[in-house]
Kinemage of the C-alpha trace (Angstrom):
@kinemage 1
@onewidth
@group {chain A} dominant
@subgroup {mainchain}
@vectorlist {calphas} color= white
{ca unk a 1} P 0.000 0.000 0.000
{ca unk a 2} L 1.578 3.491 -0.974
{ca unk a 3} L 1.470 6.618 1.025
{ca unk a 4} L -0.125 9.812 -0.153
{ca unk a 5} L 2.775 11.567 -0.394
{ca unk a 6} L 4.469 9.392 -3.371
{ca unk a 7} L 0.881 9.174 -5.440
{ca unk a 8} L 0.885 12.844 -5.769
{ca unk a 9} L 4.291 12.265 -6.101
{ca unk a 10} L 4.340 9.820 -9.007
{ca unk a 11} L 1.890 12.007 -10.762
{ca unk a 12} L 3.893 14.738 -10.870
{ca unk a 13} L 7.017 13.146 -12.148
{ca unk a 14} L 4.891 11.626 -15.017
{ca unk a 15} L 3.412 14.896 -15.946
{ca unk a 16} L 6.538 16.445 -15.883
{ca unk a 17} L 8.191 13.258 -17.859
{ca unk a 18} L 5.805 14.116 -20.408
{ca unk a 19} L 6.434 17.527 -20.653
{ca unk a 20} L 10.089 17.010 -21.270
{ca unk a 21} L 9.495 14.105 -23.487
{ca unk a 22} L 6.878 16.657 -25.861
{ca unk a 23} L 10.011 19.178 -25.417
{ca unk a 24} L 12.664 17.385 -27.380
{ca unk a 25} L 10.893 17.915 -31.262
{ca unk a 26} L 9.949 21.541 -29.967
{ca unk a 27} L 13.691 22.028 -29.051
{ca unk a 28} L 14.688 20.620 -32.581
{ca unk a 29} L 11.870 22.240 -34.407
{ca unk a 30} L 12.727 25.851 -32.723
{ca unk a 31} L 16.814 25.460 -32.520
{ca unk a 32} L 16.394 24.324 -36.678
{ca unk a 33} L 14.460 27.687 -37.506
{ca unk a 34} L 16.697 29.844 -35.274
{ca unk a 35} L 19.857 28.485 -36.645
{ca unk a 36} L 18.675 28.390 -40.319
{ca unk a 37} L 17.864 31.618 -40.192
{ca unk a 38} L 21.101 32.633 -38.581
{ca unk a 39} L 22.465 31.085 -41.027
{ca unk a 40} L 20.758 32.214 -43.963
{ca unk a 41} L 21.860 36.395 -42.603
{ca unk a 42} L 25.676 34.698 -42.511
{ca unk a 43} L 25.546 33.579 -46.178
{ca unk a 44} L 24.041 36.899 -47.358
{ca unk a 45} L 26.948 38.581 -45.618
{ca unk a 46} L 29.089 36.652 -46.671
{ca unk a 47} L 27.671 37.022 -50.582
{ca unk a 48} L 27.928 40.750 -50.622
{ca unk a 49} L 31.084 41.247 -49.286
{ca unk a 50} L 32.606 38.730 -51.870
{ca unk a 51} L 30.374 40.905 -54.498
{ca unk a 52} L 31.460 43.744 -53.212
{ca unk a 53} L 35.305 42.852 -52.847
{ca unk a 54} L 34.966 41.598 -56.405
{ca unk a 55} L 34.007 44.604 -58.017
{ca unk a 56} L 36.824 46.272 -56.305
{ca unk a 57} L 39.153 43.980 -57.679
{ca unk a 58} L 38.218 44.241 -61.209
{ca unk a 59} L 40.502 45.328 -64.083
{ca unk a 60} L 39.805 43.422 -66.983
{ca unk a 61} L 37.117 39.920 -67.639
{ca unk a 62} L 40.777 38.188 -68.569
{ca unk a 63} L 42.347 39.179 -64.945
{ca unk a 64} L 38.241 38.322 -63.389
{ca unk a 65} L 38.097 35.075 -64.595
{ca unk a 66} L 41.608 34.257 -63.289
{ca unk a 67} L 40.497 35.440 -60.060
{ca unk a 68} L 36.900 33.643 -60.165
{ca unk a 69} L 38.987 30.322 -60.895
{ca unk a 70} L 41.384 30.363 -58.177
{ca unk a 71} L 38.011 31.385 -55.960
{ca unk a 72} L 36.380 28.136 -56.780
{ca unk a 73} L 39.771 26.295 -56.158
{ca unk a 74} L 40.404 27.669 -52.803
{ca unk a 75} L 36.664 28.362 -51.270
{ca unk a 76} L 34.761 25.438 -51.920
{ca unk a 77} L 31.833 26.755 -49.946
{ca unk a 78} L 31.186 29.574 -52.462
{ca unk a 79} L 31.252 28.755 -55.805
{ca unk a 80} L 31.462 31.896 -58.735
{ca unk a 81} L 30.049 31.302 -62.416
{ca unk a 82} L 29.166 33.013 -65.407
{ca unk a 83} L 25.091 33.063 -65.448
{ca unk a 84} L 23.017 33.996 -68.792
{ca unk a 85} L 20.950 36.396 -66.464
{ca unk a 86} L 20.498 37.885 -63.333
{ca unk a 87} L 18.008 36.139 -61.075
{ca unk a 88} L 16.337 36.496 -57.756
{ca unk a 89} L 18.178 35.331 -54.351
{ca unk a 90} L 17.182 32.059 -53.501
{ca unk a 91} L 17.986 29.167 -51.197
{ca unk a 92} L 18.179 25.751 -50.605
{ca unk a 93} L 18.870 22.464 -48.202
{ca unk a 94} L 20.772 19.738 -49.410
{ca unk a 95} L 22.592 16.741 -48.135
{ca unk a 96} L 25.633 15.676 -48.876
{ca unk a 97} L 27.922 12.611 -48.037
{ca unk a 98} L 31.713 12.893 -47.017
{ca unk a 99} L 34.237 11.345 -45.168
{ca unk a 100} L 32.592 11.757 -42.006
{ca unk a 101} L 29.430 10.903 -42.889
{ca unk a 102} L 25.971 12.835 -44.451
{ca unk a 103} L 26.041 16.523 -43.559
{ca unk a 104} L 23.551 18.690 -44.389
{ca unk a 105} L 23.901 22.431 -45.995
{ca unk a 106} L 22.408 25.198 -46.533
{ca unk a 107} L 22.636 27.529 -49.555
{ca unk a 108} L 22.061 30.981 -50.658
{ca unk a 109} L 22.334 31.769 -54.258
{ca unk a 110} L 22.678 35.593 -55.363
{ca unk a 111} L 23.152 37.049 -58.758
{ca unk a 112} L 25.009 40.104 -59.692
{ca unk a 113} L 27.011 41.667 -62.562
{ca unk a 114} L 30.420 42.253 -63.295
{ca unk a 115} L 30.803 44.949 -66.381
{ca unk a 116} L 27.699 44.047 -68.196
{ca unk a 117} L 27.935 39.982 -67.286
{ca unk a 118} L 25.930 38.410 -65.293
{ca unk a 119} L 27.265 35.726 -62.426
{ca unk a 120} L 25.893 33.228 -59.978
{ca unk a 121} L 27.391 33.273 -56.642
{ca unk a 122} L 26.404 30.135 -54.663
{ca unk a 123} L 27.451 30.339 -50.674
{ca unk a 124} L 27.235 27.003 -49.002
{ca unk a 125} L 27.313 26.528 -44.756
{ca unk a 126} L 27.639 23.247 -42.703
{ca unk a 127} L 24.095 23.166 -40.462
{ca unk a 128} L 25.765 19.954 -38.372
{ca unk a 129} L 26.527 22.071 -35.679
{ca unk a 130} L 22.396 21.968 -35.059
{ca unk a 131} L 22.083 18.921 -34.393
{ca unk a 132} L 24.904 18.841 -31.485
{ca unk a 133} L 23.152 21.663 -30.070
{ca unk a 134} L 19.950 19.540 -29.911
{ca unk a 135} L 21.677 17.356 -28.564
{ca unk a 136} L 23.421 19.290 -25.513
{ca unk a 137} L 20.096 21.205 -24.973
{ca unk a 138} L 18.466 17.653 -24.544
{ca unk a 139} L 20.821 16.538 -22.153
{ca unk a 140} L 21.078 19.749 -19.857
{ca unk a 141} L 17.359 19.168 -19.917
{ca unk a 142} L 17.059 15.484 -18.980
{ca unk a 143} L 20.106 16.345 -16.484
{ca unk a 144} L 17.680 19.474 -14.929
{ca unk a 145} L 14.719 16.925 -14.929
{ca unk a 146} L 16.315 14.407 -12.969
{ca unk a 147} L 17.905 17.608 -10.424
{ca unk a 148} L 14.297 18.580 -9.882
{ca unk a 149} L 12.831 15.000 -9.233
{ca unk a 150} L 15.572 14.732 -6.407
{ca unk a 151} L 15.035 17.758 -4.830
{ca unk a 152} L 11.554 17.050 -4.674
{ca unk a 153} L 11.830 14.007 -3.257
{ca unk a 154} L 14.016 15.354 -0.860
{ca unk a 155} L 11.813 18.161 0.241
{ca unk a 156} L 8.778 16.137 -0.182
{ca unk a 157} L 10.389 13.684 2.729
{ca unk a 158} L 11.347 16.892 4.515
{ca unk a 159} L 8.428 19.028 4.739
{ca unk a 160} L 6.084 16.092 5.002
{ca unk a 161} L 7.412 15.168 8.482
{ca unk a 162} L 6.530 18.609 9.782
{ca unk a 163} L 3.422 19.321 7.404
{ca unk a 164} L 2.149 16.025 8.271
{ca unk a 165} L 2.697 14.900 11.404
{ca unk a 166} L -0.230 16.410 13.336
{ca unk a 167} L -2.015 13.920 10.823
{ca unk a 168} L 0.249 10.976 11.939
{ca unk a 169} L -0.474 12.122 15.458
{ca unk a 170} L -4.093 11.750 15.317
{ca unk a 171} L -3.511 8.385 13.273
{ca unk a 172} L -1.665 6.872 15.823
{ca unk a 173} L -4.055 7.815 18.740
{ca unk a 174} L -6.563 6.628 16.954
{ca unk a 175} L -4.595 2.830 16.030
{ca unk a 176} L -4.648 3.150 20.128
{ca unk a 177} L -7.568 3.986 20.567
{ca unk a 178} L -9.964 0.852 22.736
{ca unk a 179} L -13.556 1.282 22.939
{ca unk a 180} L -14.170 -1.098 26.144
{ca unk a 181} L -11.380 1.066 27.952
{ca unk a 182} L -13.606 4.267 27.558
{ca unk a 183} L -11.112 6.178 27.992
{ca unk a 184} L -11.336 9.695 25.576
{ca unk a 185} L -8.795 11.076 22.920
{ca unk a 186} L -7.399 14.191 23.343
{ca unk a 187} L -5.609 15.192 20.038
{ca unk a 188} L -2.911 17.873 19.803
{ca unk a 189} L -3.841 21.779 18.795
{ca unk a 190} L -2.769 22.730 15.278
{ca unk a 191} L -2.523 25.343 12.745
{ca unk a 192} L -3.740 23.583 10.073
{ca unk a 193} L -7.569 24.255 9.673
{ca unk a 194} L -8.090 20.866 7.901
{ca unk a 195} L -6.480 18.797 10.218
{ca unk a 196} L -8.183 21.070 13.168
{ca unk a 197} L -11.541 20.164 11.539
{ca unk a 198} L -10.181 16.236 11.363
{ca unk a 199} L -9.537 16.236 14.892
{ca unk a 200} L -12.848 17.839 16.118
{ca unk a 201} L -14.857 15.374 14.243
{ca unk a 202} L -12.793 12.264 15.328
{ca unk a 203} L -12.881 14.077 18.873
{ca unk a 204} L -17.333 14.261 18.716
{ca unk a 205} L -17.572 10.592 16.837
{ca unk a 206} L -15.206 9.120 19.778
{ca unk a 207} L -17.237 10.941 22.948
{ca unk a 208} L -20.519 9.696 20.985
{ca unk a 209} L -19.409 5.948 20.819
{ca unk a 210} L -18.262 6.060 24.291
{ca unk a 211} L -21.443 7.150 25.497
{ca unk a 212} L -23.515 4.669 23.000
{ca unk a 213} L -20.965 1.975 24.522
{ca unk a 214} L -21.658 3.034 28.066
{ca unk a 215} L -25.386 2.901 27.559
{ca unk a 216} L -25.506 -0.416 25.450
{ca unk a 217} L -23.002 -1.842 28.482
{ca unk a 218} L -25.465 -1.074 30.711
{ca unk a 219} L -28.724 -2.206 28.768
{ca unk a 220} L -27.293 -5.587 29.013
{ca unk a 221} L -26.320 -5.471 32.706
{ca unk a 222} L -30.075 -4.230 33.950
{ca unk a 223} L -31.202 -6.722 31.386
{ca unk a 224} L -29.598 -9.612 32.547
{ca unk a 225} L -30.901 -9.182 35.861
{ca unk a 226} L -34.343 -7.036 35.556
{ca unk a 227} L -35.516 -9.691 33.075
{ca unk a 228} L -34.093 -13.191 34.198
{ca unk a 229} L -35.379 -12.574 37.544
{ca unk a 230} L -39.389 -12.480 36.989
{ca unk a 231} L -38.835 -14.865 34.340
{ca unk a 232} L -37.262 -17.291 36.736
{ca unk a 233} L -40.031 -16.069 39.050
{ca unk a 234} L -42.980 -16.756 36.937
{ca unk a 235} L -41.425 -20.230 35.867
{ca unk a 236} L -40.995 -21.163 39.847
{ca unk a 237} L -44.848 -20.314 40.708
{ca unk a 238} L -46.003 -22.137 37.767
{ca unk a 239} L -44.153 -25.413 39.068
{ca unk a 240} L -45.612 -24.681 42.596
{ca unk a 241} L -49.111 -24.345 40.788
{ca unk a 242} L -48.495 -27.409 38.574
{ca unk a 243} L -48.154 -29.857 41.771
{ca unk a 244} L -49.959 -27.895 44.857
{ca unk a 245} L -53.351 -27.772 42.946
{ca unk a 246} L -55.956 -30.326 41.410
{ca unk a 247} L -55.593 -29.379 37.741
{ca unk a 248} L -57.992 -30.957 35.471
{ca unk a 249} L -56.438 -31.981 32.336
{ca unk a 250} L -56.707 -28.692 30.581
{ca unk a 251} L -55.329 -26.866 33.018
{ca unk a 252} L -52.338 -28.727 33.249
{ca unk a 253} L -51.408 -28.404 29.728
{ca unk a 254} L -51.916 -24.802 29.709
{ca unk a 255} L -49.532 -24.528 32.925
{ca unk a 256} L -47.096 -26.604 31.565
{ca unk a 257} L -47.324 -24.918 27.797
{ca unk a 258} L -47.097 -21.341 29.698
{ca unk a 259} L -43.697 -23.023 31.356
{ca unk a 260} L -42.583 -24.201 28.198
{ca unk a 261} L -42.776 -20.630 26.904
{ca unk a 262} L -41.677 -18.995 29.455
{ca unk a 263} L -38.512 -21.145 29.468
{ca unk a 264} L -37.801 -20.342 25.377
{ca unk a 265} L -38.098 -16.915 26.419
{ca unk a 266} L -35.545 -17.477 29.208
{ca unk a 267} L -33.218 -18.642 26.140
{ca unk a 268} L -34.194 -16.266 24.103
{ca unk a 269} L -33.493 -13.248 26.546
{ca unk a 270} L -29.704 -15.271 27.615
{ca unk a 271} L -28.604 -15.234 23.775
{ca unk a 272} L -29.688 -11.869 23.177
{ca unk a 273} L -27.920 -10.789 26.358
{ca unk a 274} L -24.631 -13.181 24.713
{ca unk a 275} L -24.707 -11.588 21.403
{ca unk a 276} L -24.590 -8.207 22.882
{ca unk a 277} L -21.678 -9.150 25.282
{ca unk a 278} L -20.096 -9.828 21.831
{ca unk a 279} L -20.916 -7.120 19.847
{ca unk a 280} L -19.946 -4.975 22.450
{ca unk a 281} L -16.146 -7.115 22.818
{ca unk a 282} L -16.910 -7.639 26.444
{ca unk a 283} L -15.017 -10.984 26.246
{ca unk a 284} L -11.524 -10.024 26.215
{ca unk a 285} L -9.717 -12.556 27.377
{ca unk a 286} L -7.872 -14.426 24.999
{ca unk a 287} L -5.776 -17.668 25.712
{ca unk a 288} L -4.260 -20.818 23.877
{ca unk a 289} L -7.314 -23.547 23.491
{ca unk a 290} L -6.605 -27.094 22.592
{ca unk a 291} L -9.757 -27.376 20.491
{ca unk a 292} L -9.056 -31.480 20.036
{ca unk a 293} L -10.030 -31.353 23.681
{ca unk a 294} L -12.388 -28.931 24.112
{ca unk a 295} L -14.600 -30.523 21.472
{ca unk a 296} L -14.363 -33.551 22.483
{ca unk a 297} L -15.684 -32.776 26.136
{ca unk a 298} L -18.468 -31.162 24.205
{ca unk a 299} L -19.595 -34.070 22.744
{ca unk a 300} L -19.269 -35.929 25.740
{ca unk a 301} L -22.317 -35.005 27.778
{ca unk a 302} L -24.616 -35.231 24.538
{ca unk a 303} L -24.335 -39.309 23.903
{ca unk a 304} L -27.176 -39.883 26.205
{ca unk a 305} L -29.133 -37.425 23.459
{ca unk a 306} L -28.121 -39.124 20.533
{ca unk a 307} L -28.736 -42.615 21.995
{ca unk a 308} L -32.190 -41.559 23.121
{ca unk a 309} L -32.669 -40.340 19.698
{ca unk a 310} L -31.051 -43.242 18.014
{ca unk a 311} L -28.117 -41.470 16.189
{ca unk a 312} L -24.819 -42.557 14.852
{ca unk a 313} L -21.925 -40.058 15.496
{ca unk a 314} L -18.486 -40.401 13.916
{ca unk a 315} L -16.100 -38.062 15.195
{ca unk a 316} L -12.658 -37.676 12.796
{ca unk a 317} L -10.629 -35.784 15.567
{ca unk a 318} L -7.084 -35.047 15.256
{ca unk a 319} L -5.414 -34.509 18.344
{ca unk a 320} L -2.923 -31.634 19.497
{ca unk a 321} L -5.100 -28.729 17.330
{ca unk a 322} L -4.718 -25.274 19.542
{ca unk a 323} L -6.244 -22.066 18.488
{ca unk a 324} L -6.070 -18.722 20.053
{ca unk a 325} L -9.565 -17.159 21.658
{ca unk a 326} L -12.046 -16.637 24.427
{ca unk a 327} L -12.375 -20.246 25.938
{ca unk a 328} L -15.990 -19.445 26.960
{ca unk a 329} L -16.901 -18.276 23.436
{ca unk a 330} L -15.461 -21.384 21.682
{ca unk a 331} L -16.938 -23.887 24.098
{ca unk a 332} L -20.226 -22.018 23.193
{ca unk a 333} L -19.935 -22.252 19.573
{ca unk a 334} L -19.059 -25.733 19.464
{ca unk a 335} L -22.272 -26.448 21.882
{ca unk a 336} L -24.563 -24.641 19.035
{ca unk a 337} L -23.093 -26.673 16.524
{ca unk a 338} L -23.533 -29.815 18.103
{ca unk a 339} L -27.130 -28.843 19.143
{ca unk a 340} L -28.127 -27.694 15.963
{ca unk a 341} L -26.828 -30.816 14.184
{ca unk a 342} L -28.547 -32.909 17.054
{ca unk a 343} L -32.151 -30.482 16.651
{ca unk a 344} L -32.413 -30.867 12.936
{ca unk a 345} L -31.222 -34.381 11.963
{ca unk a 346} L -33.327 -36.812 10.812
{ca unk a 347} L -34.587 -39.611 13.098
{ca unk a 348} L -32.292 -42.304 13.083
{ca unk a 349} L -29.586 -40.573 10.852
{ca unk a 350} L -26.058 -39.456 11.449
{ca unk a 351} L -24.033 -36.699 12.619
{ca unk a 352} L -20.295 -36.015 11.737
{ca unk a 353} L -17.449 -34.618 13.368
{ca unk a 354} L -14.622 -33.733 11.685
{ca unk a 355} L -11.266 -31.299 12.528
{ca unk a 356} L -7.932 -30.809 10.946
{ca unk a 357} L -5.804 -28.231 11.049
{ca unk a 358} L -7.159 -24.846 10.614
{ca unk a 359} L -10.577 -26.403 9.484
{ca unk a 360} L -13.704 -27.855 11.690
{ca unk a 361} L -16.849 -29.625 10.312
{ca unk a 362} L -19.935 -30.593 11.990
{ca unk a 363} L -22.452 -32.810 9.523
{ca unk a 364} L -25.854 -34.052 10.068
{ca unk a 365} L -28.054 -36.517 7.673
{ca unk a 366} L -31.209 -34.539 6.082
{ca unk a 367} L -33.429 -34.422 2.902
{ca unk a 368} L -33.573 -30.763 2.429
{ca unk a 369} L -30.948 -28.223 1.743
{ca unk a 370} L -31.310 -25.185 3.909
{ca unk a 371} L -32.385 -21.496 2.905
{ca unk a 372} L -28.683 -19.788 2.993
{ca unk a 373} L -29.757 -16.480 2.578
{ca unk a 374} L -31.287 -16.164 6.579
{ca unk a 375} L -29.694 -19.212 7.775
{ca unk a 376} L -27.194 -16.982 10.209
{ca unk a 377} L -29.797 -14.264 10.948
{ca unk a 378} L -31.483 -13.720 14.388
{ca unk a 379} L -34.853 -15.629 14.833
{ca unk a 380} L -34.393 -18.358 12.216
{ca unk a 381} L -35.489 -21.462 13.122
{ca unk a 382} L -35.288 -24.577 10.731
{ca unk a 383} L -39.060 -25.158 11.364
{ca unk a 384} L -41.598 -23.364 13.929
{ca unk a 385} L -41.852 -26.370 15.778
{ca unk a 386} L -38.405 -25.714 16.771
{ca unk a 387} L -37.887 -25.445 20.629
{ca unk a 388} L -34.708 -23.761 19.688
{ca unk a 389} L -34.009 -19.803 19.917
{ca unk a 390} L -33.076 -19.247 16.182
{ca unk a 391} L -30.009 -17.339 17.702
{ca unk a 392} L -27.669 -20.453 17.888
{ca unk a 393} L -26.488 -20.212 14.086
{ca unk a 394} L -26.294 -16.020 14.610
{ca unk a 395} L -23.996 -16.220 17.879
{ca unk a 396} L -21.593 -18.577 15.564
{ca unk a 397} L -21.276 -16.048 13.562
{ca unk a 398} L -20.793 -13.268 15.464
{ca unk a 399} L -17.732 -15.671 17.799
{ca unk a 400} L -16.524 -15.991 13.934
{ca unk a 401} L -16.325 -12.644 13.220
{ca unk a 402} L -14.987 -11.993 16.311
{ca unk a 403} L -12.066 -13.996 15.859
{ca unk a 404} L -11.887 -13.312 11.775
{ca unk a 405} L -12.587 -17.328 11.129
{ca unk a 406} L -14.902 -17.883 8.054
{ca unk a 407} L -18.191 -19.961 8.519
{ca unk a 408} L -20.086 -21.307 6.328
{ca unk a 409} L -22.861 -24.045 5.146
{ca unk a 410} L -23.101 -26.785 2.516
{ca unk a 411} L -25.546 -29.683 1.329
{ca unk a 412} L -24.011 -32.252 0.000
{ca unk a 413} L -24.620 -35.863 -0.549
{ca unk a 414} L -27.631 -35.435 1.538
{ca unk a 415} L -25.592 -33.991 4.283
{ca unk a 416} L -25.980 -30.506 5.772
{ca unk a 417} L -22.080 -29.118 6.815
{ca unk a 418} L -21.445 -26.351 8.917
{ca unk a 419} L -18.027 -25.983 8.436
{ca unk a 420} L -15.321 -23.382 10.082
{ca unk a 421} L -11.972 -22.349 8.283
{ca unk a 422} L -9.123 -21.260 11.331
């Protein structure tokens, strides 16, 4: 993951990448008409002052012609003939292969007359010197470019540290930052109205979850004793009704129906009072489990269940497995497991046990696969004659994502799987 600092960074350097990459054919493109026009001015100079030191040197066409030849023999760049009439200047490019290589020229050809004759003076100059100017002017550039990425690297890394570490401040109070401490944030004062404005938000949303905190905290205390003690109340004079009085038949089931209810809402109110404790990360204490014997003195106490119910259980269960977590909360969501698997199999089917390394699977025998979509939500029950909750399946998931473990459920080969990845 990058910082913010080298993505605004890295955009930079490619816009300015590009901008120096466009530069190079605008350098050449510029440099070329600059220099071609220099050197067009050099070659008319240098035209009429050979004109001009020509007619001073004339005494007769004879001595001229003498002169013109030993011109051509000794300046090869500017070439005298005779011309059959006078024409405008013009010029030219042309390329031309030597020793060296292929050079490039440029030309200026001027007419003028010598007593009455007309002559063709054609001026030549080397233009090679543009291209090592290019060249150097391309290199200071790239050498510039790469003097102006360092220093802004440099002073990037510099002036981030002070520019942005009342952000790293507030970043690191806030990575230390425990809810079921309560204990409040107070972030440092700065100049910066943004990160001023940062801080008084984080400072509200923190004071705001405390209190929420505080108040769910103690929802769930009051609630676990306001409401399990007139349940347990209610239940207790119903059994003292049940066997002090002569109930007719009717009566009795209606006492022991209300008991049965009131005994599902018992449940009912416990794991809504243990999925709160959870939510809330009011089981802290972590510790080293050896799951190979924790689930095995889960199963334990439930054989007398699955013989009464005439079940086969085969239990796969590789010793010396340890995982890290709230002993309490494991033990409870290997119970709902087990129960669940023991509610909804089939009479006289089969329940399976597996666990491996980083992977447990619980299995029961069935006909029908399962609606997935509400399977882990609160209140859903496999049928409505369940005398379960319909929390079991959502605690599981919330000691899952307590821990980060992934559960999940399958139907295969007429098998529902609840299965748990470590």
């Amino acid at each position: 993951m990058k910082k913010l600092l080298s993505k605004s960074l890295k955009v930079f350097s490619l816009y300015a990448f590009f901008v120096l990459v466009c530069s190079i054919p605008a350098y050449y493109y510029i440099v070329d008409n600059i220099w071609m026009n220099e050197l067009h001015e050099h070659n008319k100079i240098v035209a009429e002052t050979i004109k001009a030191n020509i007619h001073k040197a004339y005494s007769s066409d004879s001595a001229l012609d003498h002169h013109i030849h030993t011109w051509n023999q000794l300046q090869p760049d500017a070439a005298i003939r005779r011309a059959a009439m006078v024409k405008p200047d013009s010029t030219y490019n042309i390329y031309r292969r030597n020793a060296t290589g292929i050079n490039r020229f440029h030309g200026l050809v001027s007419s003028f007359t010598v007593n009455s004759q007309p002559y063709s003076l054609t001026v030549e100059t080397n233009m090679e010197e543009t291209h090592e100017t290019i060249l150097a002017i391309t290199l200071v550039t790239i050498l510039f470019f790469i003097l102006l990425l360092a220093g802004l690297v440099l002073l990037n890394k510099r002036a981030s540290r002070r520019l942005w570490q009342p952000f790293y401040n507030t970043l690191h109070k806030i990575a230390g930052f425990d809810l079921n401490r309560q204990q409040q944030i107070s972030f440092d004062k700065t100049n910066i109205a943004e990160f001023e404005t940062l801080n008084n938000s984080l400072q509200q949303l923190i004071n705001e979850n405390i209190s929420t905190y505080q108040q769910q905290k103690e929802f769930t205390e009051n609630a676990s004793h306001e409401l399990q003690t007139p349940l347990a109340i209610a239940k207790s004079k119903l059994d003292l009704l049940l066997q002090s009085q002569p109930l007719n038949d009717k009566q009795s089931l209606l006492v022991e129906e209300s008991i049965k209810a009131l005994m599902k809402v018992t449940r009912i109110n416990k794991n809504l009072l243990l999925l709160a404790r959870i939510e809330n990360h009011q089981f802290l204490q972590k510790e080293n489990i050896c799951l190979s014997e924790l689930l095995e003195d889960c199963i334990a106490p439930l054989f007398d269940l699955f013989a009464h119910k005439s079940l086969q259980i085969e239990q796969h269960i590789q010793s010396g497995i340890n995982i890290e977590g709230n002993k309490v909360l494991v033990e409870i969501l290997l119970n709902n497991l087990l129960l669940n698997a023991a509610r909804y199999v089939n009479p006289g089917g089969k329940i399976i046990v597996h666990l491996l390394p980083g992977k447990l699977r619980i299995a029961n025998t069935g006909s029908i696969s399962l609606d997935t979509g509400n399977l882990f939500k609160r209140f859903t029950a496999g049928s409505p004659q369940s005398p379960g909750s319909g929390l079991g399946l959502a605690i599981v998931q919330q000691i899952c994502q307590r821990y980060h473990w992934q559960v999940y459920y399958t139907f295969e080969n007429q098998l529902h799987q609840f299965c748990i990845d470590f």
